[in-house]
C-alpha positions as CSV (number, residue, x, y, z in Angstrom):
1,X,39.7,112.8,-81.2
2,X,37.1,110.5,-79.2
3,X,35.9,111.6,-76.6
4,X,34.6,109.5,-73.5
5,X,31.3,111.5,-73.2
6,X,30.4,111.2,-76.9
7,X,31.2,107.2,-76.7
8,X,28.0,107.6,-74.0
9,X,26.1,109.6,-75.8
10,X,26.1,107.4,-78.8
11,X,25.4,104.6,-77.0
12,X,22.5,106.0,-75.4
13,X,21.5,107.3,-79.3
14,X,21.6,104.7,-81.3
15,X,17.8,103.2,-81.1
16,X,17.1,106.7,-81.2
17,X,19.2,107.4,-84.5
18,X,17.3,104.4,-86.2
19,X,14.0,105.4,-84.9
20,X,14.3,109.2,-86.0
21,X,15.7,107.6,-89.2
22,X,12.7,105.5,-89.9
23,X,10.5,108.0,-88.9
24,X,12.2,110.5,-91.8
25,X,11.7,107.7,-94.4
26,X,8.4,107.5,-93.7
27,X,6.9,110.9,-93.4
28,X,9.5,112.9,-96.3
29,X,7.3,111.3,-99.0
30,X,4.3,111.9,-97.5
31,X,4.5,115.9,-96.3
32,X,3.8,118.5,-99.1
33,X,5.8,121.0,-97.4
34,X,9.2,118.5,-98.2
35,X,11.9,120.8,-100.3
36,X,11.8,119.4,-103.4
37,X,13.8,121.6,-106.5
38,X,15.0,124.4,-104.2
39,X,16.8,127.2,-106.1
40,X,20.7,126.6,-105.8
41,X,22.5,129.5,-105.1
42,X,23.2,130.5,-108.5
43,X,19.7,130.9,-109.1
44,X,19.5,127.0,-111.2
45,X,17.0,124.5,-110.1
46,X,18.7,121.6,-108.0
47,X,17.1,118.7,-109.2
48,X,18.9,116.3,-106.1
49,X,20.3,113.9,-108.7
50,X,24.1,114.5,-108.6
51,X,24.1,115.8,-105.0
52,X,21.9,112.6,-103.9
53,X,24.4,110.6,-105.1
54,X,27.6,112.5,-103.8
55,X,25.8,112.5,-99.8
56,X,27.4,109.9,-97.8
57,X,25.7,109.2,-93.7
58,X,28.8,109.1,-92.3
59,X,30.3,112.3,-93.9
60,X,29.2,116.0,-93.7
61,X,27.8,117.5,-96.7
62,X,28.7,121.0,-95.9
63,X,32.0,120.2,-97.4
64,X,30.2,119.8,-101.0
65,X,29.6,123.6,-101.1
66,X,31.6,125.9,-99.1
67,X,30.9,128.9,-101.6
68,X,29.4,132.2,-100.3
69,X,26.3,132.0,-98.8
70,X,24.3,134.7,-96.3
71,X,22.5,133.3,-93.5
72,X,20.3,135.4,-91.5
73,X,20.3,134.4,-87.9
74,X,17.4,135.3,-85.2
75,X,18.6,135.0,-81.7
76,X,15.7,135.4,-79.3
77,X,17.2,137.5,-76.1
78,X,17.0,141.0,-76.5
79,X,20.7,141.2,-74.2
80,X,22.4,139.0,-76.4
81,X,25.7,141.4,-77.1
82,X,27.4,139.2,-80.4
83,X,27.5,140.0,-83.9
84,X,28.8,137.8,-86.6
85,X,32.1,138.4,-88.5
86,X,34.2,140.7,-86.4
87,X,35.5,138.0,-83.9
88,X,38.6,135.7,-85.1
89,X,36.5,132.6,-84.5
90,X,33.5,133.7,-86.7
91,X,35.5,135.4,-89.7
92,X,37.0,131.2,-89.0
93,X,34.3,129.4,-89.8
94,X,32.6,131.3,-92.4
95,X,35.9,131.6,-94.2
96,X,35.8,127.1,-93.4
97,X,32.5,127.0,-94.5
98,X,31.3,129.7,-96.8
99,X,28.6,130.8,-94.4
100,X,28.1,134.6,-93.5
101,X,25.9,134.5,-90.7
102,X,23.9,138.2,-90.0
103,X,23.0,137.7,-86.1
104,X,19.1,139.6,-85.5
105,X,18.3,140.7,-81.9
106,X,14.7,141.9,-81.1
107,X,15.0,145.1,-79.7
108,X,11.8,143.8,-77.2
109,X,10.0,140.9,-76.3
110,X,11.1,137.9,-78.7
111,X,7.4,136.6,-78.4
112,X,6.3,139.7,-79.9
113,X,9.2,140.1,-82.5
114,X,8.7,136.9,-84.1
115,X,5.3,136.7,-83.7
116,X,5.1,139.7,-86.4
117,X,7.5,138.2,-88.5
118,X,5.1,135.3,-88.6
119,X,2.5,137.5,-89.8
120,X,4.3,139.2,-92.6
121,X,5.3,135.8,-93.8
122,X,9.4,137.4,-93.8
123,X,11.1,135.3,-91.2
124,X,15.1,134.8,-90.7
125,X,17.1,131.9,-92.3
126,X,17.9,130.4,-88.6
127,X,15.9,131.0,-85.7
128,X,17.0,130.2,-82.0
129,X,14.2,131.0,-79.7
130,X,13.8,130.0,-75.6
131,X,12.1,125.9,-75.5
132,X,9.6,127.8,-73.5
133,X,8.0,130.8,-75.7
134,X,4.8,130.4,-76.9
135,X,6.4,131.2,-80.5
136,X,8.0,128.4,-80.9
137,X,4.8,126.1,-81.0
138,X,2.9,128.6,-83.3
139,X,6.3,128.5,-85.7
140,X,6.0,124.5,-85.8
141,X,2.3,124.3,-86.1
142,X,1.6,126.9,-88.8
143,X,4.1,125.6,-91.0
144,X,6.6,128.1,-90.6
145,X,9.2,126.0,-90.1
146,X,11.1,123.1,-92.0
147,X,11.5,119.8,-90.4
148,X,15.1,118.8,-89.8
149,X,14.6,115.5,-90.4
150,X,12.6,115.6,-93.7
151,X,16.1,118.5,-94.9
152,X,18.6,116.2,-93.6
153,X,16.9,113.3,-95.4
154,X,17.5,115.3,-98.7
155,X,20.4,117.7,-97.7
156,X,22.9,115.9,-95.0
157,X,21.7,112.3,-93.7
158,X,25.0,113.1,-91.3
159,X,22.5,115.2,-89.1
160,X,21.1,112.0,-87.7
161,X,24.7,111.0,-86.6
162,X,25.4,114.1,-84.6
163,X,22.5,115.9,-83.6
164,X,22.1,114.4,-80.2
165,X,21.1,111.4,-77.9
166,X,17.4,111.1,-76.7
167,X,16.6,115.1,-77.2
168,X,15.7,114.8,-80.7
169,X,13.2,112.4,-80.1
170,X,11.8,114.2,-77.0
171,X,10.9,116.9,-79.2
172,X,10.0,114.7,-82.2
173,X,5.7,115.7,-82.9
174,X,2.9,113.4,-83.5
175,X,3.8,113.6,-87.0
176,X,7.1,112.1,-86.6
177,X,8.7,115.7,-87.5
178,X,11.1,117.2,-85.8
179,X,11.7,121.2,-85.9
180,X,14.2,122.1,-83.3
181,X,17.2,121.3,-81.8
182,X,17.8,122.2,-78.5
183,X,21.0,123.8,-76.8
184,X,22.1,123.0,-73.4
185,X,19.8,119.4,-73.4
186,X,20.3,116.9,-71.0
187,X,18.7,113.4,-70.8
188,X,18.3,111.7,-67.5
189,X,20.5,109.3,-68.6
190,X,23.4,110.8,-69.6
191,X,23.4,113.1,-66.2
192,X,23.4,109.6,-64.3
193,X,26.1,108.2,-66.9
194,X,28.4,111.0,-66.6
195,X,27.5,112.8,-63.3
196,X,26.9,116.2,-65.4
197,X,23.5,117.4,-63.9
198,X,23.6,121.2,-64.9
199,X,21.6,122.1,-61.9
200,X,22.5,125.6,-61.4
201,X,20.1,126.9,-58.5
202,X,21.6,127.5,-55.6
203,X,21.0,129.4,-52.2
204,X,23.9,131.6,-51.5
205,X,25.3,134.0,-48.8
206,X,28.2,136.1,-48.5
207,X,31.3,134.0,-47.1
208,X,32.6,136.7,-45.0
209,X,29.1,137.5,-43.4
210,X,27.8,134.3,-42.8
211,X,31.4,132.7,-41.2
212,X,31.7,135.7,-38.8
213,X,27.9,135.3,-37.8
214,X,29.2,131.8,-36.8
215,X,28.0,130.1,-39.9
216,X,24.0,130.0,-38.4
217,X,21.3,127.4,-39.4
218,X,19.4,129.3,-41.9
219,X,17.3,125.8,-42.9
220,X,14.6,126.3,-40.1
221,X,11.9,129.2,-40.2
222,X,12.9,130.3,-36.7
223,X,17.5,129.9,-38.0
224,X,16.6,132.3,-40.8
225,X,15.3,134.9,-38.8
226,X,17.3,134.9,-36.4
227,X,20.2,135.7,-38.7
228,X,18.2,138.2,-40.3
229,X,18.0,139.8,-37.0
230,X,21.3,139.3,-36.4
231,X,22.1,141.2,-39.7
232,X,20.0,143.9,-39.0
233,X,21.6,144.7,-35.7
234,X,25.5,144.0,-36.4
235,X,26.2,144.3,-40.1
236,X,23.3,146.6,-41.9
237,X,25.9,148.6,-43.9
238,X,29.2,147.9,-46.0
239,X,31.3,150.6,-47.3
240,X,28.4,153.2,-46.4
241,X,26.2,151.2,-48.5
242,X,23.1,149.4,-46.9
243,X,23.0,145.6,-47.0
244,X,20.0,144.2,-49.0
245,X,19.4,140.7,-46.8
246,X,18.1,139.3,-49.4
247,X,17.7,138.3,-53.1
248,X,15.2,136.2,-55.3
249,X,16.1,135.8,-58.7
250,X,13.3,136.0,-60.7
251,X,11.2,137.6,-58.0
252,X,7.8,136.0,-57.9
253,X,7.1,133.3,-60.9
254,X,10.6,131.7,-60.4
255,X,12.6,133.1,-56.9
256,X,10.0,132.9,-54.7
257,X,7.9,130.1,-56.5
258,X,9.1,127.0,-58.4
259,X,12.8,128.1,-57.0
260,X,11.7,128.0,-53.1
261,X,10.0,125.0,-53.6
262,X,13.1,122.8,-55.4
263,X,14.7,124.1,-52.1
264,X,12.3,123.2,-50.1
265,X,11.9,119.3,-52.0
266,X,8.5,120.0,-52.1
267,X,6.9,117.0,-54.3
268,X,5.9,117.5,-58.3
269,X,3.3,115.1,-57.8
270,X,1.9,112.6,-55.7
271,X,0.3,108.9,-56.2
272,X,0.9,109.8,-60.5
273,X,-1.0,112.9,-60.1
274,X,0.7,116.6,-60.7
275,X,0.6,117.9,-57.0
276,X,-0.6,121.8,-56.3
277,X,2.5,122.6,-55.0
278,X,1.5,126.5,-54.3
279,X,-0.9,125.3,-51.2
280,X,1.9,123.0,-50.1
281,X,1.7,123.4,-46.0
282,X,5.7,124.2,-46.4
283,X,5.6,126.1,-48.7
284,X,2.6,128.2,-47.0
285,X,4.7,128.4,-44.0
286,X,7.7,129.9,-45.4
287,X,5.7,132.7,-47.1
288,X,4.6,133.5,-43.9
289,X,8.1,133.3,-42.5
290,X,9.0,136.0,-45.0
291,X,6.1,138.2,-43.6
292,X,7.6,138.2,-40.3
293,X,10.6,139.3,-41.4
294,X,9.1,142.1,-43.0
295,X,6.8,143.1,-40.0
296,X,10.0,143.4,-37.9
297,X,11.6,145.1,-40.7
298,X,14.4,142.3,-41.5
299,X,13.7,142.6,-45.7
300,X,12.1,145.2,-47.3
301,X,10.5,145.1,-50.4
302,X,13.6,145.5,-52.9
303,X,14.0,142.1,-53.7
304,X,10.6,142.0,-55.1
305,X,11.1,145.9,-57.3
306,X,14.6,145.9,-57.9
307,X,15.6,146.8,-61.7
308,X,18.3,144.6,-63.3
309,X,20.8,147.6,-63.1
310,X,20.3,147.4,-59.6
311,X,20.4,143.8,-59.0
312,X,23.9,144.0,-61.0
313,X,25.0,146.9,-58.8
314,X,24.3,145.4,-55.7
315,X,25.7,142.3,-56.6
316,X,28.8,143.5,-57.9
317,X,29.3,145.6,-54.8
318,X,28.5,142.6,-52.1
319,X,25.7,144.0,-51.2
320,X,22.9,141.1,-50.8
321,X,23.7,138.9,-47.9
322,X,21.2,135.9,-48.7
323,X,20.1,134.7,-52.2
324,X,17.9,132.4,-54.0
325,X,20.3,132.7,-57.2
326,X,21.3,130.3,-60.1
327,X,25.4,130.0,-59.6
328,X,25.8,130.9,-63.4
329,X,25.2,133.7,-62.9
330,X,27.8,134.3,-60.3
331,X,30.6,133.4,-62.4
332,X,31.9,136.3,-63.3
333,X,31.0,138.8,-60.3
334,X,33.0,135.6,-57.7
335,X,36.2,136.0,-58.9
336,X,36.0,139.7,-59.0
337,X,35.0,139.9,-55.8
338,X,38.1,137.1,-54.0
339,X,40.7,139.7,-56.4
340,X,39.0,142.5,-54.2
341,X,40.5,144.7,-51.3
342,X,37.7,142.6,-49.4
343,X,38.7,139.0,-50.7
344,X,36.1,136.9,-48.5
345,X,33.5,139.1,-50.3
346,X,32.3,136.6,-52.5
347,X,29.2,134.3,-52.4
348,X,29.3,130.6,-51.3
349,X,26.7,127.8,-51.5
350,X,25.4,126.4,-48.4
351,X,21.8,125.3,-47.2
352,X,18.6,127.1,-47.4
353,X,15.2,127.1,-46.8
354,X,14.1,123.3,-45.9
355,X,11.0,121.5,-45.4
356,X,9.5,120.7,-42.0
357,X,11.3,117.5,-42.4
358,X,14.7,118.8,-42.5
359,X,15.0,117.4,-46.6
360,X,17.8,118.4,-48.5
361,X,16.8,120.4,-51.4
362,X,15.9,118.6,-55.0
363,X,17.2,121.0,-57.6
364,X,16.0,121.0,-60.9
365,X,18.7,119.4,-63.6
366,X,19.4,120.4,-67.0
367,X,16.5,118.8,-68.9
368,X,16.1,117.6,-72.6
369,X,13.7,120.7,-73.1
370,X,16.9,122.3,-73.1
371,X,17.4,126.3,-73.2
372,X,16.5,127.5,-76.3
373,X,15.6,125.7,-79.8
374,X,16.9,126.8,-83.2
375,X,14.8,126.0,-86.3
376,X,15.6,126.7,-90.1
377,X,12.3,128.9,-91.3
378,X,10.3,127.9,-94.9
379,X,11.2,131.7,-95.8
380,X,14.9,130.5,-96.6
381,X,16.4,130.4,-100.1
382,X,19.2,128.0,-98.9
383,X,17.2,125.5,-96.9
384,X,20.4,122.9,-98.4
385,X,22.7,124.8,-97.0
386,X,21.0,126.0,-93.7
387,X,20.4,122.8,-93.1
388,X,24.0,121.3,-93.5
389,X,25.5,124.6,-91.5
390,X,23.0,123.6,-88.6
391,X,24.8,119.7,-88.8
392,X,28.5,120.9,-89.3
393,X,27.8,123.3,-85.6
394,X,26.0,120.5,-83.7
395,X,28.7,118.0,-85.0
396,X,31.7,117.2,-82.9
397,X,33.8,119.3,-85.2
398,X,31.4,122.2,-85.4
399,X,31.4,122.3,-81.7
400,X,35.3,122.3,-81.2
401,X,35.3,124.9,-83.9
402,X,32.7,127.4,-81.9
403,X,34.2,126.7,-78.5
404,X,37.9,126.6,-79.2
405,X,38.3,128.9,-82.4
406,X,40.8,128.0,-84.5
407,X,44.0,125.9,-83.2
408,X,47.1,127.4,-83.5
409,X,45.5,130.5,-82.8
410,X,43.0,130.2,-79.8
411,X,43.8,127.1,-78.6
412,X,46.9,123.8,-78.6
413,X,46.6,119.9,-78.1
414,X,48.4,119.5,-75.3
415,X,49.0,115.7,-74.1
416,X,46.3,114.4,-76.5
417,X,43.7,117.3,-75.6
418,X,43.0,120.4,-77.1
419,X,43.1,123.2,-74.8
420,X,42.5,127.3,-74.9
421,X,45.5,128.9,-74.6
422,X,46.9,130.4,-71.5
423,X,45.7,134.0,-72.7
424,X,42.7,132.8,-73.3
425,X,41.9,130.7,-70.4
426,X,43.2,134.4,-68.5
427,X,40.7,136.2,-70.6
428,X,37.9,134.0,-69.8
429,X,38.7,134.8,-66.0
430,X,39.0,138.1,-66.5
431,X,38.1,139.9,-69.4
432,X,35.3,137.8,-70.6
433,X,33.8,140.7,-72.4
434,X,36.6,140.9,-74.6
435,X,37.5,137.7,-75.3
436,X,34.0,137.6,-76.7
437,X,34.3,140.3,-78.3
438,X,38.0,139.7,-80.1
439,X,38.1,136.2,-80.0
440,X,34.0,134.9,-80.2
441,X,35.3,131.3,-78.8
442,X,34.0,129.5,-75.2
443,X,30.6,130.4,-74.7
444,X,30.1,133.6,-77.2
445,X,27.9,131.8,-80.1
446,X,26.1,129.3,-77.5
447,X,23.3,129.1,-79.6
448,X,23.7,124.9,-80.2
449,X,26.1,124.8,-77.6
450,X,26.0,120.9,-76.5
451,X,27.4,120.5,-72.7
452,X,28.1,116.9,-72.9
453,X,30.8,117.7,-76.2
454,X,32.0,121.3,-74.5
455,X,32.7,120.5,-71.1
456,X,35.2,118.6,-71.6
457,X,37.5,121.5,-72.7
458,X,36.7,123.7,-70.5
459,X,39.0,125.1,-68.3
460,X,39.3,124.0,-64.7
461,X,36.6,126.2,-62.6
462,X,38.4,128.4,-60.0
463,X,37.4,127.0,-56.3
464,X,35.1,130.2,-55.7
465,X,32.8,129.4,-59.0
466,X,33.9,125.4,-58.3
467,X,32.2,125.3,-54.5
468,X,28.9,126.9,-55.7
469,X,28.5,124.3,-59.0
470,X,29.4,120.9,-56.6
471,X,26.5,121.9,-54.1
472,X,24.2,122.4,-56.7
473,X,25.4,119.0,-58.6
474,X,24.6,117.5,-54.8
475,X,21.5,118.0,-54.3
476,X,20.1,117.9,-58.0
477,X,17.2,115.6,-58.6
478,X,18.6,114.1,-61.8
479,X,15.0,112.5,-62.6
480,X,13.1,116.0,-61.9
481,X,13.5,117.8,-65.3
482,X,10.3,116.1,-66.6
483,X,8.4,118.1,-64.6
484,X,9.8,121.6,-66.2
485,X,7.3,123.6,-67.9
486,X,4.3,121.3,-67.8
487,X,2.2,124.4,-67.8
488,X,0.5,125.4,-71.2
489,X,1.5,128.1,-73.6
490,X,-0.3,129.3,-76.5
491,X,-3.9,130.3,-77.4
492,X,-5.9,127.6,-75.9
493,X,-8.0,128.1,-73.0
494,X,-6.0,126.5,-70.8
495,X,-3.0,128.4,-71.4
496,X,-5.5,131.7,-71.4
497,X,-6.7,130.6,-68.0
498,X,-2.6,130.0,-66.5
499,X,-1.8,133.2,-67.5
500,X,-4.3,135.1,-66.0
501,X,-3.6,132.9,-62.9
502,X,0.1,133.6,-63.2
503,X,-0.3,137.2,-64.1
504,X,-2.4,137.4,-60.5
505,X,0.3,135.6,-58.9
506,X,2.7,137.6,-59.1
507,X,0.0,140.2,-58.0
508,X,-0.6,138.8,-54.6
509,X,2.7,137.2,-53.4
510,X,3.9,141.1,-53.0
511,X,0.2,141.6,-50.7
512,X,1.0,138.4,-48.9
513,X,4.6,139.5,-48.2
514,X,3.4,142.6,-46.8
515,X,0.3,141.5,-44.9
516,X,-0.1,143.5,-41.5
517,X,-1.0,140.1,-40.2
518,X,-1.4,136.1,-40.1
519,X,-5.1,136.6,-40.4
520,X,-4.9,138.8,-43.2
521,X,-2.4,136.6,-45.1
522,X,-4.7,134.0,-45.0
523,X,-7.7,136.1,-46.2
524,X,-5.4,137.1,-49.4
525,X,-4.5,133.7,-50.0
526,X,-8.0,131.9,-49.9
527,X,-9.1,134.7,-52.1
528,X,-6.4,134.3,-54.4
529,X,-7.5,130.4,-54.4
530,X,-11.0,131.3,-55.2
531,X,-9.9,133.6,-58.0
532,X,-7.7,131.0,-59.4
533,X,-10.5,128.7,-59.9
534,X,-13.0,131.2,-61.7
535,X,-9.8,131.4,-64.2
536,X,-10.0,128.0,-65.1
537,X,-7.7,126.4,-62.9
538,X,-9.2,122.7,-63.2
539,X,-7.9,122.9,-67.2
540,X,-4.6,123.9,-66.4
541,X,-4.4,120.9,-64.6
542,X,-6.0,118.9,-66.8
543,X,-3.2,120.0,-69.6
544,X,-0.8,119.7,-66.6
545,X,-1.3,116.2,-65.8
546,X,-1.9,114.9,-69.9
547,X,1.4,116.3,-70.7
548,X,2.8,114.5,-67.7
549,X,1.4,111.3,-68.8
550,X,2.9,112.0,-72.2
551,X,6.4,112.7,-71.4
552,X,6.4,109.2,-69.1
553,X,5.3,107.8,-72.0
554,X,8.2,109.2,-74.3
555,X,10.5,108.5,-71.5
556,X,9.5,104.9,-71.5
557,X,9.8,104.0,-75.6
């Protein structure tokens, strides 16, 4: 079935798809590390000859071969819950496609997982790691990794049909090689052509609060503590619990830092220069709107020491009143909450912290960085048919099949549309643990999940999940995910001297927070300043500013 969104998407792609193309041609005969006479997997040596001539562009290869084969998979989050072959939608597709899939958590840090892996030279057949992680670069740069385009040139040319609009390209390397394709990528385009920004952050209160407060004007230093105040004096506890006024998600490098500035608009640069937006005067003066709250003991520390269980706790109880919180991650507790005894418990949307001109916020979008990448490692023995699994999931009909199981079974076509069934649409409301776990369709293998081909089957939000994702959508700067992670990662000394700074950071917000005094806030912050400097500040914004430049100039081709 065609869908509208992919009709965009294609157009959009198509100078990419010939560009990527030509860039394949020309590098595949020119890289040693191409897979040339890969062991088949009955152990003969595929000289290419007969399958060369039996690959067609417009068709997917995976239907060549759909005997046995075990994949290992690496998934790079130590919470994610999945494993592969006990849900009806994966025993589906392996039984479709041949492919046993064994899904790898680390039991820690992914960095560090991987990172030893890399060392022993053993890596997984698939490996889907955060667009962020400092991993990733080492994996492509010390030849640990195939590129996709030099394996679909010899495996499945159909991967340059389906693997995605502008994103490919946006990771595509000075070598013209590509290693990773992203999940959950968005260009700027597509977000204006189909009004799907996958902004998510969000500043939230608790509806029943905030409305009998009379709804207050929490936008102005001198609103929000007022209502703080107001808090403290008329509603400090629910259900003999104390109310936590508020939240940060991500405490200091993301709540309190690049999330309170999106909220308070506060510029990414200025005059083509990346702008220091940590000595921002609004920003400045809403940290020290926080320390007055905490001198006249309106917050308290939590927000800044709380332990995921309690986070999880508190939210599922009601108990934050205010939060700096991604709306995602609200989607299950909301509708618990409105099904309560209490059923104007749950969180709504409204506006924050602004600047001292009264701005509406600019939210970061969805971004072609994406989430997380997944790469096909050089330590494969199936690299043929790793590659032309990767294709059939990022195709239209891998994507059905991961979202929507198998139909008859998980989902109908209903007026022309497929469509979850009503169990499972109640499942996913309700019981989203075990519709993952029985089922493994909607959003349990999201590991190449593409939004633009998804969404569209989805199930209408409920209005409490519904309000929170509109007000984010309104005030998302569509043209703002260029600036996500400009900051440098890796061993160089610029990403040496940014952690350092980062790590200190996160050191000092706390101590600023807390400060007896104005006077003494300032004294912390111009010594954090001079500190930041002696790290090497000047080359983080040197790599700051060049990788700007860059993605303008990959924006512009």
């Amino acid at each position: 079935m065609k869908r509208t969104f992919m009709k965009l998407s294609m157009t959009i792609a198509l100078a990419f798809v010939l560009t990527i193309s030509i860039a394949a041609c020309t590098n595949s005969g020119n890289n040693e590390n191409t897979p040339t006479n890969q062991p088949t997997n009955n152990g003969q040596t595929n000289t290419g000859t007969t399958e060369e001539a039996a690959l067609n562009p417009d068709e997917p290869a995976w239907k060549l071969d759909t005997s046995p084969v075990d994949l290992t998979w690496f998934v790079g989050a130590n919470w994610y819950p999945h494993s592969w072959g006990e849900s009806l939608n994966s025993k589906y597709i392996s039984e479709k496609t041949g492919v046993n899939v064994k899904i790898e958590v680390p039991s820690g840090e992914a960095n560090e997982h991987i990172t030893l892996m890399m060392t022993s030279g053993k890596l997984p057949d698939l490996i889907t790691m955060g667009s962020w992680e400092t991993a990733v670069k080492k994996l492509w740069e010390g030849d640990h990794v195939y590129a996709l385009n030099e394996l679909a040139e010899q495996y499945d040319p159909y991967f340059f049909k389906v693997a995605g609009d502008g994103t490919l390209k946006w990771y595509r390397q000075e070598n013209g090689n590509t290693y990773g394709v992203p999940n959950d990528s968005y260009s700027p385009n597509l977000m204006h052509e189909t009004g799907m920004t996958a902004a998510n952050q969000t500043f939230l209160v608790r509806k029943d609060l905030y409305e009998e407060m009379g709804s207050p004007d929490l936008t102005t230093p001198e609103g929000f503590l007022n209502a703080l105040q107001l808090l403290k004096d008329q509603y400090s506890e629910y259900k003999g619990q104390p109310i936590s006024p508020f939240f940060a998600q991500g405490n200091v490098p993301y709540g309190m830092t690049e999330y309170l500035q999106n909220l308070l608009a506060i510029p990414h640069e200025k005059d083509g220069k990346v702008y220091d937006r940590i000595t921002d005067p609004d920003y400045i003066t809403w940290l020290k709107t926080f320390r007055t709250a905490y001198e006249r003991g309106l917050i308290n520390v939590d927000f800044l020491v709380d332990s995921d269980t309690q986070v999880e706790e508190k939210t599922n109880n009601a108990r934050y009143f205010m939060m700096v919180r991604e709306w995602t991650g609200m989607s299950a507790v909301n509708p618990m909450l409105a099904a309560s005894a209490n059923p104007d418990s749950y969180y709504i949307a409204v506006d924050g912290p602004q600047n001292s001109n009264g701005d509406s916020a600019k939210l970061f979008p969805g971004n072609m960085d994406g989430w997380m990448v997944t790469m096909i490692s050089k330590s494969t023995k199936n690299p043929e048919r790793a590659i032309r699994f990767l294709t059939y999931l990022v195709s239209e009909e891998g994507q059905r099949d991961l979202f929507l199981g198998k139909e008859g079974e998980t989902w109908d076509t209903v007026d022309g549309k497929p469509q979850l069934k009503p169990e499972m649409v109640q499942l996913l409301e309700n019981d989203i643990e075990k519709l993952e776990k029985e089922y493994g369709v909607a959003d349990t293998y999201w590991m190449v999940r593409n939004p633009v081909i998804v969404n569209q089957w989805r199930p209408e939000k409920a209005p409490v999940i519904k309000q929170m994702e509109d007000f984010a959508n309104a005030q998302a700067d569509i043209d703002s995910g260029i600036y996500k992670g400009l900051d440098p990662l890796g061993d160089s000394e610029a990403a040496v001297a940014w952690s350092r700074i980062s790590q200190n950071w996160e050191e000092v917000l706390p101590e600023l927070i807390t400060a007896k005094d104005e006077a003494a806030f300032d004294k912390i912050f111009e010594s954090f300043l001079s500190r930041r400097d002696g790290y090497g500040f000047a080359q983080v914004v040197e790599h700051r500013q060049a990788e700007l430049d860059a993605r303008k100039a990959k924006m512009a081709e």
